[in-house]
C-alpha positions, 0 to 999 in steps of 0.5 A: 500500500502506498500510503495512508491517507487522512480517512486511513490514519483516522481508521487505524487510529480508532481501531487501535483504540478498540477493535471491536467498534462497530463499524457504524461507529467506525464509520460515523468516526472517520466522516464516511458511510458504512459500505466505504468506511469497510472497504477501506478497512478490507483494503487495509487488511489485504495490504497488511497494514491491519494484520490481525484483531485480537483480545489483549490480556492483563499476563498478571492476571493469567498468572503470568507475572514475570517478564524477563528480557533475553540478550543473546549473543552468537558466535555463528551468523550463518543462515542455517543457524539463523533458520534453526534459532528462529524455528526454536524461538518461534515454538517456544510459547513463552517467547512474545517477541524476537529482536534481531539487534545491531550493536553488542547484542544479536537478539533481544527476547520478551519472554513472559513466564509465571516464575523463576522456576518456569524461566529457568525451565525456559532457559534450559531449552533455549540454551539446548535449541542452537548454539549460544555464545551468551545468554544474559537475563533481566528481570522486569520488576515494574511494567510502567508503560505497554501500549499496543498502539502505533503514533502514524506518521503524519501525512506527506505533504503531496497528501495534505 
């Protein structure tokens, strides 16, 4: 998709808010009548700008309360590593997110776990999955901000 307009960031922005609205709400929120408002939406998702609509949870109160940020550093770059890497972290269910970084840390892992006894059961598969160089583990002890929601860029001047 090109680019977003004025009607499409205004899309984006409510549906961030509240996926669930209706889409006579939607539609009344971005100035537009029902059948065009959702054919933007369906645009949207066929672009892959809107991937998915889901219910977002409390971890702690699925007991779900540790998060530990995962450094790892790997002496091995190679591609077949990478595919394996990758595949393991993928199936590991307490893995939310998986960072390629540049600088001194080659993957950055958000793993969310119920305690340490469950981490250090996390950490034992993970270390046995792909070659490590080094594993390093810090404990959130404080969740201050989370936030699902993207600021969109402001338009192009060739849109305004």
């Amino acid at each position: 998709m090109k680019g977003l307009d004025a009607i499409d960031r205004k899309i984006l922005g409510l549906l961030q808010e509240d996926a669930t609205v209706a889409l006579a709400d939607l539609s009344r929120g971005v100035g537009l009548s029902p059948t065009p408002c959702w054919k933007r939406v369906q645009k949207l998702e066929k672009a892959g700008v809107i991937t998915g609509r889901v219910a977002l949870l409390d971890p702690k109160k699925i007991g779900l309360s540790l998060t530990v940020f995962v450094s790892i550093e790997t002496d091995d770059h190679s591609q077949p590593w990478l595919a394996k890497f990758a595949s393991a972290v993928s199936a590991m269910p307490e893995v939310m997110d998986v960072y390629r970084m540049a600088g001194d840390v080659d993957y950055l892992l958000r793993v969310v776990v119920p305690d340490t006894a469950a981490y250090d059961a996390f950490y034992q598969r993970l270390i046995a999955a792909a070659p490590l160089k080094k594993v390093t583990s810090r404990f959130a002890m404080e969740r201050i901000k989370a936030t699902t929601v993207y600021r969109l860029p402001a338009p192009d001047v060739s849109e305004a």
